[in-house]
C-alpha positions as CSV (number, residue, x, y, z in Angstrom):
1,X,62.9,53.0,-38.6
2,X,61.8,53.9,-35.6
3,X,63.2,56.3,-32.9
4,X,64.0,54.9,-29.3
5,X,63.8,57.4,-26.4
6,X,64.5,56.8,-22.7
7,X,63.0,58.0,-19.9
8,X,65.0,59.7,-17.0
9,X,63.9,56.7,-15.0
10,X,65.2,54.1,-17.5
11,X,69.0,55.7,-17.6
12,X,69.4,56.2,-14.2
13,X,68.8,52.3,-13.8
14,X,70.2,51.6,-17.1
15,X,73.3,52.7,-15.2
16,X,73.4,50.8,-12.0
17,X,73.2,47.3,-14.3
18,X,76.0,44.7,-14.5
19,X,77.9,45.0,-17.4
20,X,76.4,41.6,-19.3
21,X,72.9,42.9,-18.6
22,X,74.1,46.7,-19.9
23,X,75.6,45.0,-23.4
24,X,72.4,42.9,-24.0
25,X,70.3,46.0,-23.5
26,X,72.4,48.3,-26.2
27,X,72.2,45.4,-28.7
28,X,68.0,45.3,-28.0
29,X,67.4,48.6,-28.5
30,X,69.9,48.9,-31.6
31,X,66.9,45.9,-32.5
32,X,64.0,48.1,-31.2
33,X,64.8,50.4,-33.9
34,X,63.8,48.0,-36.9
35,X,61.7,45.9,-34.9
36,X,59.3,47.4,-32.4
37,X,58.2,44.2,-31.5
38,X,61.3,41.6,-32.1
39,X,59.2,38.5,-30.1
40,X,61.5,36.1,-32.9
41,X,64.9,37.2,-31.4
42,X,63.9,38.3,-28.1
43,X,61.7,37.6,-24.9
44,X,58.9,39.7,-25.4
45,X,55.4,39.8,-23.8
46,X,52.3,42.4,-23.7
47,X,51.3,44.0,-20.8
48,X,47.8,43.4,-19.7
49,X,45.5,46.0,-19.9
50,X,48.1,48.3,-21.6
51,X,47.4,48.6,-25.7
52,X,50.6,49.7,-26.9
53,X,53.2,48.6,-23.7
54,X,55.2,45.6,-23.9
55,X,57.8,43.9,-22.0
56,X,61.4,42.5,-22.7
57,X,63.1,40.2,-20.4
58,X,66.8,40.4,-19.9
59,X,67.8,37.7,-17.5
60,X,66.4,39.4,-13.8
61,X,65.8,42.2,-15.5
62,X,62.9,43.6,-17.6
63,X,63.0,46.4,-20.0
64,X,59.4,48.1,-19.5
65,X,58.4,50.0,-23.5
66,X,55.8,51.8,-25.5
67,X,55.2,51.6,-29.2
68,X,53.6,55.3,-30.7
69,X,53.1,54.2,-34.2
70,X,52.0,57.4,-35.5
71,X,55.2,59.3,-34.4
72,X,57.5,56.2,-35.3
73,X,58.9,56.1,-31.7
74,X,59.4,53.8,-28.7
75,X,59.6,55.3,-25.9
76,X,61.5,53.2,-22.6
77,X,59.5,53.6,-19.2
78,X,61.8,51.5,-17.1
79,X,64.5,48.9,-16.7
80,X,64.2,46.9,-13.4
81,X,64.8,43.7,-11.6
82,X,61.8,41.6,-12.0
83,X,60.9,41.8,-8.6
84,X,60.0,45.6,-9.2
85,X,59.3,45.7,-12.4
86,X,55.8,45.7,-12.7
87,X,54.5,47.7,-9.4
């Protein structure tokens, strides 16, 4: 089981999503928890050059996440629209 923790940055846009989007993402990280990386169920892509950062796409949105598998947790860096998502 592993712990999901949210960066200042990811609730304060977490907020400003439309309700849809904001229901999809509690369900994914109620998944996160079991499955750090659920690419069966979900959209779900490495980053590039990162090792342990990954990528989950909700609709226009993108849900920006670290795996740390010594401390069991995954840690949320961001939740944007696509267009931003990846500056």
């Amino acid at each position: 089981m592993y712990r999901v923790i949210l960066s200042t940055q990811a609730i304060k846009h977490g907020r400003k999503l439309p309700k849809y989007t904001k229901d999809k993402l509690k369900t994914i990280l109620k998944t996160l928890e079991e499955y750090p990386i659920p690419a069966t169920k979900y959209d779900v892509k490495k980053i590039k050059g990162e090792e342990f950062t990954y990528r989950i796409r909700i609709g226009k949105y993108r849900v920006i996440y670290e795996i740390n598998e010594e401390k069991k947790e995954i840690r949320i860096l961001g939740i944007s629209h696509r267009k931003k998502a990846y500056k």
